[in-house]
DSSP file (Angstrom, degrees, kcal/mol; ACC not computed):
  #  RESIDUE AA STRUCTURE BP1 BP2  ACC     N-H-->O    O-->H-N    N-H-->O    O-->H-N    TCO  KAPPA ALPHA  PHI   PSI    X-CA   Y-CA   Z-CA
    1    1 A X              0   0    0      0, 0.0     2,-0.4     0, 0.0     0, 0.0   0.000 360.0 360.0 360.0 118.9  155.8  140.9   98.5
    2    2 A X        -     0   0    0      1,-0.0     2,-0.6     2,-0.0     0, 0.0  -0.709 360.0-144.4-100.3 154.5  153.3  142.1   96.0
    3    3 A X        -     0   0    0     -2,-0.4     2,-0.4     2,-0.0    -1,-0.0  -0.835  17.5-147.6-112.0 101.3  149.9  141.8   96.5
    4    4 A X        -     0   0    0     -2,-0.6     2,-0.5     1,-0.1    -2,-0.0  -0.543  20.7-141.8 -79.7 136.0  148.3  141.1   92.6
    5    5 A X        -     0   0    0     -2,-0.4     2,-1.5     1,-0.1     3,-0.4  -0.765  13.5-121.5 -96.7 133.3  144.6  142.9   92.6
    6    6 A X    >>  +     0   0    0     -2,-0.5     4,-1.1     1,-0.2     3,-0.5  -0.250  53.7 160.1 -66.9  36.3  141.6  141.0   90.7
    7    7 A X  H 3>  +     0   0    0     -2,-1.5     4,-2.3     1,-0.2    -1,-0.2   0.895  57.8  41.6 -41.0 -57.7  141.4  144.0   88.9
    8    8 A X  H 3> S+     0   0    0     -3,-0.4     4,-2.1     1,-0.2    -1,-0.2   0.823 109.8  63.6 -69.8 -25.7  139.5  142.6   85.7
    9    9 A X  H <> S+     0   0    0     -3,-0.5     4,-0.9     2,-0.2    -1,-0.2   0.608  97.7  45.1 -98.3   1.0  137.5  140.8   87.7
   10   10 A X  H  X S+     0   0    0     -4,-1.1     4,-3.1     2,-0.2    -2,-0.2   0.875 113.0  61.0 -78.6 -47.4  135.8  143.5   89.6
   11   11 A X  H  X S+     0   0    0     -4,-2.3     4,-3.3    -5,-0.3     5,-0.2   0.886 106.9  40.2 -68.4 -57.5  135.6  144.9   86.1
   12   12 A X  H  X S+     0   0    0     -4,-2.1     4,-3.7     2,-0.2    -1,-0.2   0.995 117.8  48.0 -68.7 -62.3  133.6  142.0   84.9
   13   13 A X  H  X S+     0   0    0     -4,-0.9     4,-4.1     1,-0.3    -2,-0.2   0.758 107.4  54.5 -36.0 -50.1  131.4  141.7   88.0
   14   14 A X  H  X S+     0   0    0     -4,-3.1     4,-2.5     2,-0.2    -1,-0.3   0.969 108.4  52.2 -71.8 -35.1  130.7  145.5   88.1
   15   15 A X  H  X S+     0   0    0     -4,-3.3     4,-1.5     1,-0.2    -2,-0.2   0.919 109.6  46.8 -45.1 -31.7  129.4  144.9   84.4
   16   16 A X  H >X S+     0   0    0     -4,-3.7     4,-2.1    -5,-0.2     3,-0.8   0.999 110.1  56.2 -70.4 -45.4  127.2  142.1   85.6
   17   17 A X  H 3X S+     0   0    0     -4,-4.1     4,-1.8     1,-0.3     3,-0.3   0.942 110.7  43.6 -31.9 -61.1  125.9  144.6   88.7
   18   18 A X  H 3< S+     0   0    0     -4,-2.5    -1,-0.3     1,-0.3     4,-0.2   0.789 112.2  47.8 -80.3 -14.2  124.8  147.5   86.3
   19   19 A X  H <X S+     0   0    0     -4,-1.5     4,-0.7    -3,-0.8     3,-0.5   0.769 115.5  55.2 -92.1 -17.0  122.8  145.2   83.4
   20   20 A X  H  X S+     0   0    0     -4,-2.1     4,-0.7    -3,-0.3    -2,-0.2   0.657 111.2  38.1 -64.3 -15.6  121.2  143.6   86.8
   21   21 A X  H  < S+     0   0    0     -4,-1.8    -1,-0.2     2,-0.2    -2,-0.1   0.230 120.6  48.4-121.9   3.6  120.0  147.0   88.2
   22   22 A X  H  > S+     0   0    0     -3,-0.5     4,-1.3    -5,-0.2    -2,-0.2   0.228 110.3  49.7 -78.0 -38.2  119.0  148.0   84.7
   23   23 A X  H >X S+     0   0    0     -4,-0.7     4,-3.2     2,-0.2     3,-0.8   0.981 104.3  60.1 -50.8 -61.9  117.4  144.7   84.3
   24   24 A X  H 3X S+     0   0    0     -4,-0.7     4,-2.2     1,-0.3    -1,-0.1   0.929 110.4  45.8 -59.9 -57.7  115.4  145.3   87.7
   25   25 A X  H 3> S+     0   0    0      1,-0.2     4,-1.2     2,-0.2    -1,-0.3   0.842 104.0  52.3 -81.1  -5.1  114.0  148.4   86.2
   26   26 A X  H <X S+     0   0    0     -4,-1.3     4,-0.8    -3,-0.8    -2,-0.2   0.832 109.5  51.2 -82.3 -31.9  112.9  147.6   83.2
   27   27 A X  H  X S+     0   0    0     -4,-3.2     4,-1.4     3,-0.1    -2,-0.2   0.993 107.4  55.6 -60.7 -52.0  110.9  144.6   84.6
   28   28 A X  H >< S+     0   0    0     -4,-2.2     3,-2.8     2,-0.2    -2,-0.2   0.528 109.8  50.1 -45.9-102.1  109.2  147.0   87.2
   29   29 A X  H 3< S+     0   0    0     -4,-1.2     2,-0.3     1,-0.4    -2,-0.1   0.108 108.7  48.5 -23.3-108.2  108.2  149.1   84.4
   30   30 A X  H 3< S+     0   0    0     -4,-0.8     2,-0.4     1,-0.1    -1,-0.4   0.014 102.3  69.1  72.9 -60.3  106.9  146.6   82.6
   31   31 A X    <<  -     0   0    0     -3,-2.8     2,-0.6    -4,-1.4    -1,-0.1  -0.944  43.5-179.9-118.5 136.2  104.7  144.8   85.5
   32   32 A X        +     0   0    0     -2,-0.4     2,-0.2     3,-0.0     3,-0.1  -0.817  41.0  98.9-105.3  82.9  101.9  146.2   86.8
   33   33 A X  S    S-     0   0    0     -2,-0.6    -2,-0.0     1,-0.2     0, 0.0  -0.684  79.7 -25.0-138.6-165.4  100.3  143.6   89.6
   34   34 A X    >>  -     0   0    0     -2,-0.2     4,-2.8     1,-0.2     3,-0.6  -0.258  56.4-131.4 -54.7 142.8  100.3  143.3   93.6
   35   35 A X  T 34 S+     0   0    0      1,-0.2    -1,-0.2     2,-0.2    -3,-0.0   0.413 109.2  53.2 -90.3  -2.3  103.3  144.8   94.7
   36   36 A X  T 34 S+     0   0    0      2,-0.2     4,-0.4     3,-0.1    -1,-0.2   0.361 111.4  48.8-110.5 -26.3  104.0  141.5   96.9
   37   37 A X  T X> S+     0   0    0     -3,-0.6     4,-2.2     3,-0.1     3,-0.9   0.816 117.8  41.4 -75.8 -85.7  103.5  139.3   93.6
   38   38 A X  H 3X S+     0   0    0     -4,-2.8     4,-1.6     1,-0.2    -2,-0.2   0.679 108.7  51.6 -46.9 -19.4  105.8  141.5   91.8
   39   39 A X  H 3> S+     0   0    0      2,-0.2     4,-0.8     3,-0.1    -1,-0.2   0.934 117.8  44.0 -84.1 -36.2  108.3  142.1   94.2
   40   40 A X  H X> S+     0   0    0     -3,-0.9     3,-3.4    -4,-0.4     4,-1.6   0.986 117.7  47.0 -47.8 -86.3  108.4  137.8   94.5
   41   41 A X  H 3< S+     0   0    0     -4,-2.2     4,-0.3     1,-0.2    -1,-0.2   0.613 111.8  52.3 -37.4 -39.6  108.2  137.6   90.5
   42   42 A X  H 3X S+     0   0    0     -4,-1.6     4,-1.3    -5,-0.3    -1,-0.2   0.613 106.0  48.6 -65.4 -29.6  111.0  140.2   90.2
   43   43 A X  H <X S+     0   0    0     -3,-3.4     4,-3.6    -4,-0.8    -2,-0.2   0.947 111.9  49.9 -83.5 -63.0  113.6  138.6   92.5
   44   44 A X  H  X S+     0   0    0     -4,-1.6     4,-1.2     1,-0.2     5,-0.2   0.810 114.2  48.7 -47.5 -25.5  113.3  134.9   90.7
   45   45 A X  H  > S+     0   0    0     -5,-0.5     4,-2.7    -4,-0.3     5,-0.2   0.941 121.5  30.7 -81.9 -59.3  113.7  136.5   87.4
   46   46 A X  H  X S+     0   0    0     -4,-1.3     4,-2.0     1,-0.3     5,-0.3   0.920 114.9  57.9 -72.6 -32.3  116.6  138.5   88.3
   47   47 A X  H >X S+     0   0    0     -4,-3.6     4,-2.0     1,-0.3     3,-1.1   0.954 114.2  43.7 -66.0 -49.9  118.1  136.0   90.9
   48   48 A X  H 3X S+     0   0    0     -4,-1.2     4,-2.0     2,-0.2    -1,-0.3   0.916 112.1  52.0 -60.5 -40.3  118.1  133.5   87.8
   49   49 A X  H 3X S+     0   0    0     -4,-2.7     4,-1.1     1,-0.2    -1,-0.2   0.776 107.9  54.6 -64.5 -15.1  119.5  136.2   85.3
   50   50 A X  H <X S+     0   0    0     -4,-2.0     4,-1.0    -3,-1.1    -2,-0.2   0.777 108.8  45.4 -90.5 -40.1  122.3  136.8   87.8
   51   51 A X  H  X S+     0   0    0     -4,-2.0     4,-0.9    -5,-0.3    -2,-0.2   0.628 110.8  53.3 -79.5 -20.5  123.4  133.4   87.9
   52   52 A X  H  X S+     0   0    0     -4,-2.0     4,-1.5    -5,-0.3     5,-0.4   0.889 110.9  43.7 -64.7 -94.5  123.2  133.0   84.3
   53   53 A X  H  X S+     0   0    0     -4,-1.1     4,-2.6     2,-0.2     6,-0.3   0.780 110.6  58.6 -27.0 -41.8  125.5  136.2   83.3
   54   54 A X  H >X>S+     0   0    0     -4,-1.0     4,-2.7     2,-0.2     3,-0.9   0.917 106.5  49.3 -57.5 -92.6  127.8  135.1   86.1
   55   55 A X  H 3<5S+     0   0    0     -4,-0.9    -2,-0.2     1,-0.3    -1,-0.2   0.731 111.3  49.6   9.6 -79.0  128.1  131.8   84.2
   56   56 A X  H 3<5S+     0   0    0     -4,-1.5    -1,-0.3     1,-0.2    -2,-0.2   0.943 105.6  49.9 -56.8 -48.2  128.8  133.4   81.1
   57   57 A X  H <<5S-     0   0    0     -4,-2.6    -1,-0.2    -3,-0.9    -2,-0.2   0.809 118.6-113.0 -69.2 -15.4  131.2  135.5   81.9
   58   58 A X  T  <5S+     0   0    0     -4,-2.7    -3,-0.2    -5,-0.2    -2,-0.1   0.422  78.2 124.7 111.2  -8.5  132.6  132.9   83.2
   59   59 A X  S   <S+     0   0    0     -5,-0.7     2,-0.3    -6,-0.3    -4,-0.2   0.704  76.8  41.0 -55.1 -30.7  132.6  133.5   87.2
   60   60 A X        -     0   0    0     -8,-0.2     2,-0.4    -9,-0.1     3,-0.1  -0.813  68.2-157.5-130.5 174.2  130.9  130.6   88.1
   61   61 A X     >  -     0   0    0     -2,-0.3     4,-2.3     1,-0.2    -6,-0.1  -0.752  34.9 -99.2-119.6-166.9  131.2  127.6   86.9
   62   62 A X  H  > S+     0   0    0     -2,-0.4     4,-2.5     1,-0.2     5,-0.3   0.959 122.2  55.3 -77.2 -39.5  128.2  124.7   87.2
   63   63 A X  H  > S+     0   0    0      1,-0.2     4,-1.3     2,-0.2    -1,-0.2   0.945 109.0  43.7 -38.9 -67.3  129.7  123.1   89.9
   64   64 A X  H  > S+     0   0    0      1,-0.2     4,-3.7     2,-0.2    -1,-0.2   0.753 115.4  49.0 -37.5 -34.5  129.7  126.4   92.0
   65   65 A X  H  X S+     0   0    0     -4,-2.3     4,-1.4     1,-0.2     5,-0.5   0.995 109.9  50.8 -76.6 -41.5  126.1  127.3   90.9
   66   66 A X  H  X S+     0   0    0     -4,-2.5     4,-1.5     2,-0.2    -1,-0.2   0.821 113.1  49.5 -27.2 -40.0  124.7  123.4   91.8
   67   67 A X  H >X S+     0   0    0     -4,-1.3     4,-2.6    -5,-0.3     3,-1.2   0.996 108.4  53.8 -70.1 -64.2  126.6  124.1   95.4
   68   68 A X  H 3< S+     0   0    0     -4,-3.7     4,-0.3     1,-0.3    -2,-0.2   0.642 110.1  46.3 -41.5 -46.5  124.8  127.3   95.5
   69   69 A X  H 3<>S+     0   0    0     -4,-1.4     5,-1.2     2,-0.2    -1,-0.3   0.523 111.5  46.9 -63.7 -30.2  121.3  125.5   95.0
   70   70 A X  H <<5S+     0   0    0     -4,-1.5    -2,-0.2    -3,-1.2    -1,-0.2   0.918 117.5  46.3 -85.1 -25.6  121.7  123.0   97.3
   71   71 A X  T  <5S+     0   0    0     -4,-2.6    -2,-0.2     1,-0.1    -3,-0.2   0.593 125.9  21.9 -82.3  -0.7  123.0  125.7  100.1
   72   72 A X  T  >5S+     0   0    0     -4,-0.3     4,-1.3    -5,-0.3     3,-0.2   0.761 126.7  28.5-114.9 -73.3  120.5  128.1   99.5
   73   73 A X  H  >>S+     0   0    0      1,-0.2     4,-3.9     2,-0.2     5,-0.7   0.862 113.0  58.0 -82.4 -32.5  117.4  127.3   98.1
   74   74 A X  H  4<S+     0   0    0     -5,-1.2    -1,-0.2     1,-0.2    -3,-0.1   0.650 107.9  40.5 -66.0  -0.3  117.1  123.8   99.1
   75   75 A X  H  >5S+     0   0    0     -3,-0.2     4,-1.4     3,-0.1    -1,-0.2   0.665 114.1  56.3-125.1 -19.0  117.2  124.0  102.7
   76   76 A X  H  X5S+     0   0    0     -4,-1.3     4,-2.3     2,-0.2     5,-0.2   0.930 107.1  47.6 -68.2 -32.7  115.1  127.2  102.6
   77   77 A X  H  X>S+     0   0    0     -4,-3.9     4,-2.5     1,-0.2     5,-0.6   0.879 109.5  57.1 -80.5 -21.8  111.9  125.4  100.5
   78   78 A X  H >><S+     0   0    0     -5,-0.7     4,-1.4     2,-0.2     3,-0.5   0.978 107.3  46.2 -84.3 -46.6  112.3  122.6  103.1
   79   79 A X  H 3<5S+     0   0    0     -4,-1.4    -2,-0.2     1,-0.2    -3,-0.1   0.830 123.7  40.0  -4.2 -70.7  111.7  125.4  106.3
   80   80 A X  H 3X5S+     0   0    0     -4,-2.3     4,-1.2     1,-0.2     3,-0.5   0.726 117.8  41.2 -98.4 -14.4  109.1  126.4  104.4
   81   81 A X  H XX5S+     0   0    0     -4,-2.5     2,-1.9    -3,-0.5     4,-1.6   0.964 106.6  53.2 -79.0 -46.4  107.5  123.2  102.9
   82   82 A X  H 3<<S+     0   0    0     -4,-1.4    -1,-0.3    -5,-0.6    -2,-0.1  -0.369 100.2  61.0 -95.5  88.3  107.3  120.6  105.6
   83   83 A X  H >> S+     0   0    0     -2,-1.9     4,-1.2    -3,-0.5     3,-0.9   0.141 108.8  51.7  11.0 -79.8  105.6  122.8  108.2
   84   84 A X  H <X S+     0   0    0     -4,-1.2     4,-1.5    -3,-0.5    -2,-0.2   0.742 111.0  37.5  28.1 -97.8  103.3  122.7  105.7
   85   85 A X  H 3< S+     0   0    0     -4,-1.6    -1,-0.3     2,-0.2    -3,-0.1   0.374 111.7  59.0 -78.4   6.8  102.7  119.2  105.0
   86   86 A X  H <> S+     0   0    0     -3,-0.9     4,-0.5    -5,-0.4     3,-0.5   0.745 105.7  50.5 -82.4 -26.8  103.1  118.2  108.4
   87   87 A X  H >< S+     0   0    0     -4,-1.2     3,-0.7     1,-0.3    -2,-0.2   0.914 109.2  50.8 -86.2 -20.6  100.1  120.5  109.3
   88   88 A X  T 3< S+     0   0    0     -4,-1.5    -1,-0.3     1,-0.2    -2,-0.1   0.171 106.5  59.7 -90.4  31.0   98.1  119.0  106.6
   89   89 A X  T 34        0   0    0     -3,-0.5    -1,-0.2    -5,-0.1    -2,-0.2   0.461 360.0 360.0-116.3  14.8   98.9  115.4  108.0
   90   90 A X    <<        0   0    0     -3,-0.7    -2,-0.1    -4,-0.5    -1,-0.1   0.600 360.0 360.0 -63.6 360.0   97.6  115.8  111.0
């Protein structure tokens, strides 16, 4: 039995890795604010540029990123929101 390796698609993946970690420094350069601001501002930029390039190259597809967005980020901003607006409806 041979076992075929995703070779080309490691290939593509590491390409996306190294313009993301190139990316990542060029914004640090680049902004100079609260280091808690920036660190915030820096992840949403890249985390969106990372899901973009995946996209393009053709790794995800819309379904997959839509899935991704409802498992991820949607069930974290409700944690964080209605806590929130329950303590200002008391």
């Amino acid at each position: 039995m041979k076992i075929k390796l995703p070779i080309f698609y490691w290939i593509k993946i590491l390409i996306v890795s190294i313009i993301i970690v190139l990316l990542t420094y060029f914004i640090k350069g680049i902004i100079n604010i609260n280091p808690f601001i920036e660190t915030g501002l820096i992840i949403l930029i890249i985390g969106v540029v990372y899901i973009v390039t995946l996209y393009l190259i053709g790794i995800l597809d819309i379904a997959e990123i839509k899935q991704i967005l409802i498992r991820y980020y949607i069930k974290y901003l409700n944690s964080i929101f209605i806590p929130i607006i329950q303590f200002f409806m008391l």
